[in-house]
C-alpha positions in Angstrom: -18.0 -23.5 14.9 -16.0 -22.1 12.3 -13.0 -23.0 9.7 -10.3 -21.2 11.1 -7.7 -21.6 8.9 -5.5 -23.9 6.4 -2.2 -24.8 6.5 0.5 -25.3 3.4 4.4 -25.6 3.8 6.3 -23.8 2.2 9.7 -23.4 0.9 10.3 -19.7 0.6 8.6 -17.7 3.2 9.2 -14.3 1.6 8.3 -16.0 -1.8 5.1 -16.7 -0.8 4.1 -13.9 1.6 4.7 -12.1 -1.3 2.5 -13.8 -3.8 -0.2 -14.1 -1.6 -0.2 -10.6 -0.6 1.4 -8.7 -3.9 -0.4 -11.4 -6.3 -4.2 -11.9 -4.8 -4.3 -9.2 -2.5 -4.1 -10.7 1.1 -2.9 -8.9 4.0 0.3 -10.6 6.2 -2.0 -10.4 9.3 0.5 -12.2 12.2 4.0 -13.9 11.9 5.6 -16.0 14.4 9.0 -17.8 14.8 9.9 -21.3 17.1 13.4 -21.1 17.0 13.5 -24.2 19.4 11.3 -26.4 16.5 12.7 -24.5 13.5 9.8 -22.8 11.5 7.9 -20.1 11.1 4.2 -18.9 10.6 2.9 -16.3 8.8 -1.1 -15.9 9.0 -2.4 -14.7 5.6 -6.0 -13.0 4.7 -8.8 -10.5 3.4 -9.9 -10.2 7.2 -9.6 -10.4 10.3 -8.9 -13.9 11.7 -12.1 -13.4 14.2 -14.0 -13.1 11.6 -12.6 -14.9 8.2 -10.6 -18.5 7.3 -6.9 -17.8 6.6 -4.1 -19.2 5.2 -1.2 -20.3 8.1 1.9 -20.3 5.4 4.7 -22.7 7.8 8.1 -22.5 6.8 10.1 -25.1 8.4 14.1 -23.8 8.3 16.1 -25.5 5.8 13.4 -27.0 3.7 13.0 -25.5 0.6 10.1 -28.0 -1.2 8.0 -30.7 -0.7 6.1 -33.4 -2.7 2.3 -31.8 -2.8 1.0 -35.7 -2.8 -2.6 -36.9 -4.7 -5.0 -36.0 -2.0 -4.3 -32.0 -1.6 -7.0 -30.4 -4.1 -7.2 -26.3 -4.3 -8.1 -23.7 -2.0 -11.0 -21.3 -3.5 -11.1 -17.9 -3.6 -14.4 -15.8 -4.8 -13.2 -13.2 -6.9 -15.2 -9.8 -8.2 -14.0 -9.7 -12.1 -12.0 -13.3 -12.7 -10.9 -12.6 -15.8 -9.2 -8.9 -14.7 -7.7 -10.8 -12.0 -6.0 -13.0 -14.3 -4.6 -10.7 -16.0 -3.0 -8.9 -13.2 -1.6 -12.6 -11.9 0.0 -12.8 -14.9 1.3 -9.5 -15.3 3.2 -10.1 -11.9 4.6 -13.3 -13.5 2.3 -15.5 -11.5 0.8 -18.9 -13.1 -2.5 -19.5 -14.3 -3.4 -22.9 -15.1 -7.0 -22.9 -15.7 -7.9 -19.6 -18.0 -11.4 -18.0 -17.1 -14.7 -19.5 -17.7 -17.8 -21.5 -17.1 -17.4 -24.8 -15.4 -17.7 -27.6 -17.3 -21.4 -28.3 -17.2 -22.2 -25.6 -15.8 -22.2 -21.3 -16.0 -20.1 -20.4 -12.8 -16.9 -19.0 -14.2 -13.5 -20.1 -12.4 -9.9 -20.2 -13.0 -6.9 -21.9 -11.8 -3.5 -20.4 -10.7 -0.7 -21.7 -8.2 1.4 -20.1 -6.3 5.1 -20.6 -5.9 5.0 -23.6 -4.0 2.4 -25.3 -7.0 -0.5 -24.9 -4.5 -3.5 -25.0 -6.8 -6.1 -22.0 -6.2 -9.5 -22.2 -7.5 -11.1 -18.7 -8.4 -14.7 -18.3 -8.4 -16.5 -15.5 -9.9 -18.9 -14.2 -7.1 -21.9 -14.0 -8.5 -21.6 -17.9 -8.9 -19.6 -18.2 -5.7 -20.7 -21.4 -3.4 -23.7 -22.0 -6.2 -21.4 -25.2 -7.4 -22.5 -25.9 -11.1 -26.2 -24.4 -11.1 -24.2 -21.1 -11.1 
């Protein structure tokens, strides 16, 4: 068994197709409309759904936000260089909330951004990736 994918609403589709492609480099891999139910799917990733998790961005027609509630957390990303890719976040105009470096008691550096819709992301410097705070 494997994750397959995570699912966040959003209120702009093009919004955030492009932030997740343009911003932290995934690839639109599938897109999908149910005009009888209203929405759309777009599939979002760095691979292949047969092989990786993606991110299943659902825009249901004529709702343009929603209330992100206290239980939604982040969704992580393991990054090469976290503090280049911070910089070019923000050089697109996206938002970084959490500016590089170690965890608190810990040495695995991360970062914070959101994307459009104020989904928290979570990126973790590979080398420390999936070590939590041993890192």
């Amino acid at each position: 068994m494997r994750i397959l994918h995570t699912m966040l609403r959003v209120g702009d589709l093009q919004r955030s197709i492009d932030f997740y492609s343009s911003v932290l480099g995934m690839r639109l891999l599938r897109q999908s409309e149910n005009a009888e139910y209203k929405y759309t799917l777009a599939f979002m990733g760095y691979g292949e759904e047969t092989e990786t998790a993606v991110i299943e961005l659902t825009y249901n027609w004529g709702v343009d936000s929603y209330d992100l509630g206290t239980a939604y957390g982040h969704i992580a990303i393991e990054a090469d260089d976290i503090y280049a890719m911070c910089d070019a976040i923000k050089a697109q105009g996206g938002k970084v909330t959490r500016e590089p470096g170690p965890v608190k008691g810990g040495s695995t550096v991360i970062a914070f951004v959101e994307d459009p819709d104020g989904y928290k992301i979570e990126l973790i410097e590979k080398k420390g990736a999936g070590k939590g705070l041993q890192g």
